[in-house]
Structure formats: structure tokens, C-alpha cells
C-alpha positions, 0 to 999 in steps of 0.5 A: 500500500503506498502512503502519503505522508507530510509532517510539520514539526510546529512547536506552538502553544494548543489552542483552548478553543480546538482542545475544547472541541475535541473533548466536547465534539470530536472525541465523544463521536469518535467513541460512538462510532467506536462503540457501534462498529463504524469504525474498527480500531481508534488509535492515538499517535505519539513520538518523541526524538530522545538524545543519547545522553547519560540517563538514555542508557538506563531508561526508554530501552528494553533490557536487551536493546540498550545503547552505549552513549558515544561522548562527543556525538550527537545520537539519540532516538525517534520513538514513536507509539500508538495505542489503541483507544479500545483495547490499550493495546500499545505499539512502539517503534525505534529509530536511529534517525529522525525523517518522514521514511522513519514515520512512513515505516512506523505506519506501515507497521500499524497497517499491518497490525491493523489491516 
């Protein structure tokens, strides 16, 4: 399946009037249409660039994935997770760099887990 993807990465303050909509409007239809079967799985998206740091080394990494932190470079990781809103059910996903074909992978491995 091809997929079309554009991201901006805009680091602005939420708007109060939108989240009120979302909890008051949007939300509650996506649950009713949840709940009666319009649509099949409501997943929330999040990712996060982590830098290698000290602190890197001992949390966000399962025991046997862990890193060794290079001094003087610049590495860290893009960690993206989802969860589904009806199951809590999470998915994760890890990579090195930060791009849009990292993203465009995390997706694919959504639709295959909800085809």
C-alpha cells in the first residue's frame, strides 16, 4: 500500500478553543462510532526524538536493546507509539534517525497490525 505522508514539526502553544472541541465534539463521536462498529480500531499517535545522553542508557530501552552513549556525538532516538483507544493495546517503534521514511515505516507497521 503506498502512503502519503507530510509532517510539520510546529512547536506552538494548543489552542483552548480546538482542545475544547475535541473533548466536547470530536472525541465523544469518535467513541460512538467506536462503540457501534463504524469504525474498527481508534488509535492515538505519539513520538518523541530522545538524545543519547547519560540517563538514555538506563531508561526508554528494553533490557536487551540498550545503547552505549558515544561522548562527543550527537545520537539519540525517534520513538514513536500508538495505542489503541479500545483495547490499550500499545505499539512502539525505534529509530536511529529522525525523517518522514522513519514515520512512513512506523505506519506501515500499524497497517499491518491493523489491516
Amino acid at each position: 500500500m503506498d502512503l502519503a505522508i507530510q509532517r510539520q514539526r510546529i512547536q506552538a502553544k494548543p489552542d483552548p478553543d480546538l482542545q475544547k472541541e475535541f473533548k466536547k465534539v470530536t472525541f465523544p463521536e469518535l467513541k460512538q462510532q467506536l462503540e457501534n462498529g463504524i469504525i474498527d480500531h481508534l488509535l492515538f499517535e505519539e513520538e518523541a526524538f530522545i538524545r543519547a545522553y547519560q540517563a538514555l542508557r538506563y531508561t526508554g530501552f528494553q533490557k536487551d536493546s540498550r545503547r552505549k552513549s558515544e561522548h562527543g556525538q550527537h545520537k539519540g532516538a525517534e520513538l514513536f507509539a500508538s495505542i489503541n483507544y479500545g483495547t490499550g493495546e500499545i505499539t512502539n517503534y525505534e529509530e536511529e534517525n529522525s525523517s518522514s521514511l522513519a514515520f512512513k515505516r512506523f505506519l506501515e507497521l500499524l497497517l499491518n497490525e491493523y489491516p
